[in-house]
N, C-alpha and C positions, 0 to 999 in steps of 0.2 A: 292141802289143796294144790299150792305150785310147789314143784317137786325138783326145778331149777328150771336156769335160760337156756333155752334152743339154741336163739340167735338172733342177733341184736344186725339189722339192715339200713345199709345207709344210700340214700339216694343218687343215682349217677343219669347224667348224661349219656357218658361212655363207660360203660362198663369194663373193657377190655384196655383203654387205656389208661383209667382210673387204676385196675387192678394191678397194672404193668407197675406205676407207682409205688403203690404199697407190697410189691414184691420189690423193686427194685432200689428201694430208698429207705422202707421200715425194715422189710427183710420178711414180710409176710408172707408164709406157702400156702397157695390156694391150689383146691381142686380142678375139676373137671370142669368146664362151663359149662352152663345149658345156654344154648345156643337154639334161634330161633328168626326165621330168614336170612340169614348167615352172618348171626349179629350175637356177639354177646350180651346175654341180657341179664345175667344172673352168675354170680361166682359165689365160693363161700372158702372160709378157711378156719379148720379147726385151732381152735387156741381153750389150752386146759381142756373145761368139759364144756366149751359153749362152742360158735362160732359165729364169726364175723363174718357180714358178707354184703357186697354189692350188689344192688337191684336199680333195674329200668327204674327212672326216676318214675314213668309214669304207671309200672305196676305198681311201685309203693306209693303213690298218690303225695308225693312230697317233694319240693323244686329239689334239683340239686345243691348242693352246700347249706341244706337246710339240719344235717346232723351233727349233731352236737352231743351228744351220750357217750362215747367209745372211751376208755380208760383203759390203758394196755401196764400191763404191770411190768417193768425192767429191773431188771438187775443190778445195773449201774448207771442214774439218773445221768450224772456228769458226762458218763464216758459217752452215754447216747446223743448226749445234745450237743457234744464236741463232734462225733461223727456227722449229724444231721448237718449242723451249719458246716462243716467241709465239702456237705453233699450238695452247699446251697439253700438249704430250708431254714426258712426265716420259722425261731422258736422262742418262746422268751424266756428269760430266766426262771430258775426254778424257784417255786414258793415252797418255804420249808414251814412245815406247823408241828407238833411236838411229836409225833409218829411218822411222818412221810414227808418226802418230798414231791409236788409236782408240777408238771410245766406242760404249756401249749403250745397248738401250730396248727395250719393249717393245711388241708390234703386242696390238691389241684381246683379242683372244683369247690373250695368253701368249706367243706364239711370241718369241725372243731375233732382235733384230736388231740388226746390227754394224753401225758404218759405218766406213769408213778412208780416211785418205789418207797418199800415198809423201810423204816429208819430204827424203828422199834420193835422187838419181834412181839407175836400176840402171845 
């Protein structure tokens, strides 16, 4: 029946300068905007086989800072969260459980974002 994720959407105010964020601070590459009265209302960025993407808070029918789901896999838990707080982003320590490590923070507007990495391989 589900065959994988599309794309997982998180609520924005501002779209373009939410997006600005998560390119300039995660390092996330997004496409093309759709654009609509000369306004971003919609981005997305392929990650693996799914993608992330920012939507008008009021086409996704959800406040902004109301997403809480995203979980970005990284390579190197430490090196990431030493670079973030350099960047200024408030993150908290990382939770270690017996396969992974991971740690939070929050994007401009509210929204919860995870970040992980395997500590174990599968």
């Amino acid at each position: 029946m589900i065959t994988g994720i599309a794309f997982t959407a998180y609520p924005s105010a501002n779209v373009a300068k939410l997006r600005e964020w998560y390119q300039n601070v995660l390092g996330v590459t997004f496409g093309k905007p759709y654009m609509e009265d000369g306004n971003e209302e919609y981005n997305e960025a392929r990650i693996g086989d799914g993608y992330f993407s920012l939507m008008n808070s009021g086409w996704l029918q959800a406040t902004p800072g109301s997403g809480v789901g995203i979980t970005f896999e990284v390579s190197d838990i430490d090196e990431t969260i030493a670079t973030l707080r350099e960047r200024g982003v408030k993150i908290e320590d990382p939770y270690v459980t017996p396969v992974c490590k991971v740690a939070s923070l929050h994007d401009p507007e509210g929204n919860k974002v995870t970040l992980h990495q395997i500590t174990v391989p599968h």
